[in-house]
N, C-alpha and C positions, 0 to 999 in steps of 0.2 A: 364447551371448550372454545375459548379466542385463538386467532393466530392473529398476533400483534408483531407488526414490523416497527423497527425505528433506525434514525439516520443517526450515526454517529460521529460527534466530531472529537480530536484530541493532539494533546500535544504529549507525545511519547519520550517526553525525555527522562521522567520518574520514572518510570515504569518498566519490566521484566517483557513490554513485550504486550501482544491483544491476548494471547490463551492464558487459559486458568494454569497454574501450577500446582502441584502437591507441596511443594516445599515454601511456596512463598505467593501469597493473595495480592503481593504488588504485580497486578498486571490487569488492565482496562476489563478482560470478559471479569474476571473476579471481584471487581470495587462493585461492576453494573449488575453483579447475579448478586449479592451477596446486599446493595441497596435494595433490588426489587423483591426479593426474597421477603424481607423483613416489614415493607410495604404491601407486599398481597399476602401474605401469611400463608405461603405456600411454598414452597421450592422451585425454583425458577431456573432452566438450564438457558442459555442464550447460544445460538448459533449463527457465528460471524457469515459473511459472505467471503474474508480471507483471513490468512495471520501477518501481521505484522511485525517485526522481530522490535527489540529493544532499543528505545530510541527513536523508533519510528514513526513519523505523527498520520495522522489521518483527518477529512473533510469529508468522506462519503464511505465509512466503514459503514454496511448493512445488517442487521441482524434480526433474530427472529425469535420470539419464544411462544408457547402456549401457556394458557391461564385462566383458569374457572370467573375467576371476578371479570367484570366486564369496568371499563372506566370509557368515557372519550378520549378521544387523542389528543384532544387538548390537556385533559386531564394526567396523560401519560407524558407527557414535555414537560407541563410545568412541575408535577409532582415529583419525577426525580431529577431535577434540575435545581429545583431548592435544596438537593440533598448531596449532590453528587460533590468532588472538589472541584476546583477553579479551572481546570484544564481538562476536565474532560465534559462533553454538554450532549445533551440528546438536541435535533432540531428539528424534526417533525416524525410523528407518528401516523401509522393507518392501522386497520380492520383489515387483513388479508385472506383469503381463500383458505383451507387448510393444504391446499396442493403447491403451496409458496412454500421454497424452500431458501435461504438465503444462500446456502452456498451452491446449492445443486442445480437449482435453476438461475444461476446469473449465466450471461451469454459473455462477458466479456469483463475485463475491471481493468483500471486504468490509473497508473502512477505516473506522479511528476515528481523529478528531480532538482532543486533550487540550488547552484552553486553561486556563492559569492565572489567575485573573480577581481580580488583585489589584497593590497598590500597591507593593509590594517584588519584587525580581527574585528569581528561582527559585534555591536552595540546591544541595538533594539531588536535585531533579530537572531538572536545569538543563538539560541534554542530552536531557530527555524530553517537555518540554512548552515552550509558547510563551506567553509571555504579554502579556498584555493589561490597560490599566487602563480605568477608567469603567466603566458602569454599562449592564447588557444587560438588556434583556426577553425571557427564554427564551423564552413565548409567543409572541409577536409571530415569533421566529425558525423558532422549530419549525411554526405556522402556513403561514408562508412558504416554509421547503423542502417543506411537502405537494406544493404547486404543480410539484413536477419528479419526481414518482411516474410511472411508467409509461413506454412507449419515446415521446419527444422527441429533439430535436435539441438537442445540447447545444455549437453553435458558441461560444454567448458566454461559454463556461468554459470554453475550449479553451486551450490554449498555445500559442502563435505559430508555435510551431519543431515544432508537431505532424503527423507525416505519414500518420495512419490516412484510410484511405479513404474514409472516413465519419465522422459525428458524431453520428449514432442511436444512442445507448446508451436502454438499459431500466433503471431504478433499479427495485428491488424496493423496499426502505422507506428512509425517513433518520429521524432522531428529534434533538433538541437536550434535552439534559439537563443539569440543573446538580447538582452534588456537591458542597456546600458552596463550596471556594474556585475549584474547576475544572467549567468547559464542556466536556461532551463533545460533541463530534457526530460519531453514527454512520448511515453509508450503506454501502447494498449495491446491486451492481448487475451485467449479465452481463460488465459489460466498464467501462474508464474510458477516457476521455482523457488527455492530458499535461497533471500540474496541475489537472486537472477537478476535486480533492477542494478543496484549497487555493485556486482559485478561487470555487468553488460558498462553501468559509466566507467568504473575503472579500468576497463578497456579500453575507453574512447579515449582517456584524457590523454595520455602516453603520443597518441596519432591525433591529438588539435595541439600539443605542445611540439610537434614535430620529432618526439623522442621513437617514436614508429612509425612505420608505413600502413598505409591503409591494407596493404598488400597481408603486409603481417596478421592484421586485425580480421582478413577473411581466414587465414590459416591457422590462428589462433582458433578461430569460430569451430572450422570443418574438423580443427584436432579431435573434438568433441572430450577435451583432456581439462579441466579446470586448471594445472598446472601449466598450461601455456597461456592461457590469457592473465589480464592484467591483474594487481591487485583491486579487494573489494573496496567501495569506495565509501566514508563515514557516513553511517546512518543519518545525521541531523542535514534536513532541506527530501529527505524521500517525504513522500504523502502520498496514501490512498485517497484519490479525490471522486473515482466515479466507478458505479457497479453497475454495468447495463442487464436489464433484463425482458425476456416478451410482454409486448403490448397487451398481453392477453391478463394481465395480473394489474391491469387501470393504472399503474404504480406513477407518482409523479416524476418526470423527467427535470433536472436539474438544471 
């Protein structure tokens, strides 16, 4: 038996989403279990290192299956990559331990938000980013996500329909940065909520448009009430871009 990892890239805007569903095979684990299935002639279950909801694109989704046949990994990129469709791409494969887990052994995963921060709607990146008019104080915002550095309770950025055990996530850092016409905001953390990324920006924007205080925005947080922070913010510009994991699994660093 192989444990074969692969880096996953994708543009989420077709798609239900990264998890398989019962009621509908439009979502990224289902097109990739259901390609490799039919290529190893065997059944193939895939396990992500996160979920991404609908809409949501990715550059560093991780996953992981076992499998009797053996191929290279070169042989595993290029072989479902002539198969897959146009938007979704494997980029490199390995040979993994069997004690590699993609989701249980990641130490950290890391999303960026791309807002387009201008008056005309998005062209060439229409499916990549989300955009926004008026006028934002990156300060003011970048200041304000300090505020959720460290392990807190992050209920009031939760999504409704979220069933984790808990709500103690640990953010390692965030940062708000502007690039000319677009807002990025990047955060990392050992784990996320449903929505947690898209909520956390739709909090900020309110306190860089000056429509709240940053004041508000820690009391919104401590409420631990999903009902007092902002609304969630549109799926298109989130990306899964990085999955850290121990040095101890050789894994190639990005």
């Amino acid at each position: 038996m192989r444990n074969i990892r692969l880096l996953i890239q994708y543009e989420g805007t077709r798609y239900q989403g990264w998890q398989r569903q019962q009621a509908t095979d439009n979502t990224i684990q289902g097109k990739l279990e259901t390609l490799l299935t039919r290529m190893c002639g065997e059944t193939i279950e895939l396990c992500g290192s996160g979920r991404t909801d609908a809409g949501v694109n990715a550059t560093g989704q991780v996953v992981h299956f076992d499998v009797t046949k053996d191929r290279s990994d070169r042989s595993w990129v290029l072989g479902t990559n002539t198969k897959l469709p146009a938007d979704i791409a494997v980029t490199w494969s390995r040979h993994v331990d069997e004690e590699f887990h993609a989701r249980f052994s990641a130490r950290a995963r890391r999303y960026r938000y791309i807002l387009q921060n201008t008056l005309h709607r998005a062209g060439i990146l229409s499916n990549g980013v989300s955009v926004y008019h008026g006028d934002y104080d990156i300060d003011r915002m970048h200041q304000a996500a300090q505020l959720l550095i460290g392990e807190n309770d992050f209920a009031s950025f939760k999504a409704a329909d979220d069933q984790s055990r808990t709500s103690m996530r640990c953010v390692h850092f965030i940062e708000v940065k502007r690039y000319g016409p677009f807002i990025v905001f990047d955060i990392a953390a050992n784990a996320f909520l449903n929505h947690m990324v898209r909520n956390i920006v739709g909090s900020l924007l309110p306190v860089g448009s000056g429509a709240k205080s940053i004041e508000w925005f820690e009391e919104a947080f401590l409420a631990k009430d999903r009902s007092k922070a902002g609304p969630t913010a549109l799926p298109n510009g989130l990306y899964l871009i990085d999955v850290t994991y121990p040095l101890e699994f050789g894994l190639p660093r990005r």
